[in-house]
C-alpha positions as CSV (number, residue, x, y, z in Angstrom):
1,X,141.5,58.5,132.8
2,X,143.2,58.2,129.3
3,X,145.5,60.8,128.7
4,X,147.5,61.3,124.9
5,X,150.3,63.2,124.6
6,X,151.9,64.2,121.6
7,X,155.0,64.6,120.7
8,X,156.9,65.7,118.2
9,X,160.4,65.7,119.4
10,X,160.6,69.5,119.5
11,X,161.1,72.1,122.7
12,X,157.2,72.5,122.9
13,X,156.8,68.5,123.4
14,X,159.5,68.5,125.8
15,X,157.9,71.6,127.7
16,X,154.7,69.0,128.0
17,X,156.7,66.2,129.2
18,X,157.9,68.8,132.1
19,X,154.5,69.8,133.1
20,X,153.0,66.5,133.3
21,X,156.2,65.3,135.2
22,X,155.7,68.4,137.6
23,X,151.6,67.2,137.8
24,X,152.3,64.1,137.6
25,X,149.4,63.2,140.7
26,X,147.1,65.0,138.3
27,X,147.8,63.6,135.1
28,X,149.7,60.7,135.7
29,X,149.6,59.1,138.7
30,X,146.7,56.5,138.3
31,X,145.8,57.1,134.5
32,X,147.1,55.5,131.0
33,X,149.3,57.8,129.6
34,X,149.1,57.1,125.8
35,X,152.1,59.0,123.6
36,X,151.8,59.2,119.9
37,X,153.8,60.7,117.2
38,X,153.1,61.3,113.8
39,X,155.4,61.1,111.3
40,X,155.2,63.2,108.4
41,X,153.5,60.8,105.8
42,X,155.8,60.3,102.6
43,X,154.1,61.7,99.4
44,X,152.7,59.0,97.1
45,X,155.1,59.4,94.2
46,X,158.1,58.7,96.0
47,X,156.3,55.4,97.7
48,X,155.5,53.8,94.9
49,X,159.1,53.5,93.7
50,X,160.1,52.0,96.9
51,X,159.9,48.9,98.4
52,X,157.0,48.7,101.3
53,X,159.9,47.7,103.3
54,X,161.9,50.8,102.6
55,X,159.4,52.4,103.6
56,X,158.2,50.7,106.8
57,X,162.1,51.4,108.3
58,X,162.1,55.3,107.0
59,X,158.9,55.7,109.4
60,X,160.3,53.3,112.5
61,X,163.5,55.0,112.0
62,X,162.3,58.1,112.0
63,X,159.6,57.7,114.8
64,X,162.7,56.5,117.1
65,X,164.4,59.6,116.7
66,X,161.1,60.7,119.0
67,X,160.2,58.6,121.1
68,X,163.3,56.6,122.4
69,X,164.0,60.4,123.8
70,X,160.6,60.3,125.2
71,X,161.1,56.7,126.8
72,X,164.1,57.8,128.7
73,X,162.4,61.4,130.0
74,X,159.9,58.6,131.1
75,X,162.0,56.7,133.1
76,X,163.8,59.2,134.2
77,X,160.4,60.6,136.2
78,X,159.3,56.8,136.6
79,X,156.4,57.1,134.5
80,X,155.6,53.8,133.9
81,X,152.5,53.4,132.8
82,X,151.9,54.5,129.5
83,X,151.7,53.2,125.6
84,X,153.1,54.4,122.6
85,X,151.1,55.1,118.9
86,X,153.5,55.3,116.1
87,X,151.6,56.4,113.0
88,X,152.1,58.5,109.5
89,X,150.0,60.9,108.0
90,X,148.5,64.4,108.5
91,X,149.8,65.2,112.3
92,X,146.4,66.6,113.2
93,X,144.1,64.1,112.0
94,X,146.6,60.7,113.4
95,X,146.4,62.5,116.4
96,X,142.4,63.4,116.4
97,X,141.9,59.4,115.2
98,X,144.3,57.8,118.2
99,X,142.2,59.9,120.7
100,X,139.2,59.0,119.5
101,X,139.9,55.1,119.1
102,X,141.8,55.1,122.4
103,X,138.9,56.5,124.1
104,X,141.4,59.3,125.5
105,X,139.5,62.1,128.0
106,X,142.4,64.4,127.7
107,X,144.8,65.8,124.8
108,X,147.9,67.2,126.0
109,X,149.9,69.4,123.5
110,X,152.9,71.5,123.7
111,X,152.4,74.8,121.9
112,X,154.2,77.4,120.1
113,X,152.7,80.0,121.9
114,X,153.3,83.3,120.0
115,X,151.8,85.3,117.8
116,X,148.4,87.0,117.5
117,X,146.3,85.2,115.7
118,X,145.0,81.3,115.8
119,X,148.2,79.7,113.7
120,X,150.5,81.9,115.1
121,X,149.3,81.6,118.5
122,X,149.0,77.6,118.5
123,X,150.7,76.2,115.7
124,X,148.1,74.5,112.5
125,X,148.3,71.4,114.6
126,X,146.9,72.4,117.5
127,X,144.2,74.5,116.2
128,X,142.6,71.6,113.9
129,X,142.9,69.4,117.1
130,X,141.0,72.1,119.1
131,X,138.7,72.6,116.1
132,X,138.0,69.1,115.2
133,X,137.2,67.5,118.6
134,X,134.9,67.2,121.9
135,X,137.6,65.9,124.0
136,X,139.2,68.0,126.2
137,X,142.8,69.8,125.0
138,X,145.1,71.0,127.6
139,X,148.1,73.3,125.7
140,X,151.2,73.9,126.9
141,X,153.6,76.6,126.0
């Protein structure tokens, strides 16, 4: 089974990482882990007054700040097996277009969690992923 993650580098990512460490013979013992973050895409009047490479670092800088944190929580449980999906853009949609060319079975999400209603309950991200796709989403708060 393909599994995505995605991160963010926030407390709600990081409660993710826990559960699938603590289910690890459910989610990732035996199956492709595949983490992605999306960086906030820069707006098109700043990029074109910079360099393409000014702007290629800005997003693999900034993507490290993420995942390298990520890498070492995967180490740390021996979670091997796994890829990582840098990309920029709209959070939701980067992450809806990774599952879907990835061929991931499972989205795995940490989650706000309060509030009442939809935003405030799961965050904007989470409820266009939920919204937008047939692949199963597994939230954790």
């Amino acid at each position: 089974m393909k599994i995505l993650i995605a991160v963010d580098g926030s407390p709600h990512t990081q409660k993710a990482l826990d559960y699938l460490a603590a289910h690890r013979s459910m989610f990732v013992d035996g199956h492709e882990l595949i983490v992605v973050h999306v960086c906030p895409g820069l707006p098109g009047h700043v990029v074109r007054h910079l360099n393409k490479d000014v702007v290629t670092d800005y997003y693999a800088e900034e993507s490290a700040k993420v995942i390298e944190p990520v890498k070492a929580f995967l180490v740390r449980h021996d979670i091997a097996s796994y890829r990582v999906d840098q990309r920029h853009g709209h959070a939701a949609e980067e992450i809806l277009k990774t599952a879907t060319s990835s061929g991931a079975e499972l989205i795995v999400m940490g989650t706000h969690g309060h509030g009442i209603f939809g935003r405030a309950l799961m965050g904007s991200v989470a409820t266009k992923v939920i919204s937008e796709t047939d692949i199963s989403v597994l939230l954790v708060q």
